[in-house]
N, C-alpha and C positions, 0 to 999 in steps of 0.2 A: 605809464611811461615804458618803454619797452629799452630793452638789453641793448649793448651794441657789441657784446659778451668781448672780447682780450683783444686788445688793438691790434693788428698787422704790418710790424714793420720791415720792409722792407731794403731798408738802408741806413745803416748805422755808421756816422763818424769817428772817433774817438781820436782823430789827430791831437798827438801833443798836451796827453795828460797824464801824462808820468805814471803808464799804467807799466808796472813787474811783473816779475814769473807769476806773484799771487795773484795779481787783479787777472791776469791770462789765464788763470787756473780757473775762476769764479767763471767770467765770461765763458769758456769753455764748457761748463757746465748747464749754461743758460741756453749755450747755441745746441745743444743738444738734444731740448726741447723745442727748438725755434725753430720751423720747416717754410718761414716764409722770408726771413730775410737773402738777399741774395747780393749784396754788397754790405763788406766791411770794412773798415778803413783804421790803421792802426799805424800809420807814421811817426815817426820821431817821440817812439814811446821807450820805456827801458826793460823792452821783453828779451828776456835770454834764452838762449835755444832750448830749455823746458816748457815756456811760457808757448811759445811758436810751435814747438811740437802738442801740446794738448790742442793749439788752438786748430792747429792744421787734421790734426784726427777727429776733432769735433765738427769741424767743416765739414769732411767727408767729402762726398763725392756729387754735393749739391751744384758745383758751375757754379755760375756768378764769379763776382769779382773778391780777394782776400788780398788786402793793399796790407 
């Protein structure tokens, strides 16, 4: 059986799951290592302007869409 080695995602939703500064911090972390997504989506979450600023430097200067 062969590998289909770490799946590529490309678009991630997260509307509306009462993600905080901490769950922004974690995520943050993870997009770090993430060079394939290219849309994220974080509406109607309870990110305060620490959570948005990690998650906007972890973004970086990838394009795509950061909703």
């Amino acid at each position: 059986m062969r590998s289909l080695g770490a799946p590529r995602i490309a678009k991630l939703l997260l509307t509306s799951n009462q993600i905080g500064d901490a769950g922004a911090g974690e995520l943050a972390g993870a997009l770090r290592s993430n060079a394939t997504l290219t849309e994220l989506g974080l509406q109607l979450n309870r990110i305060g302007d620490a959570g948005k600023a990690a998650i906007r430097e972890a973004w970086g200067n990838r394009g795509g869409e950061l909703k």
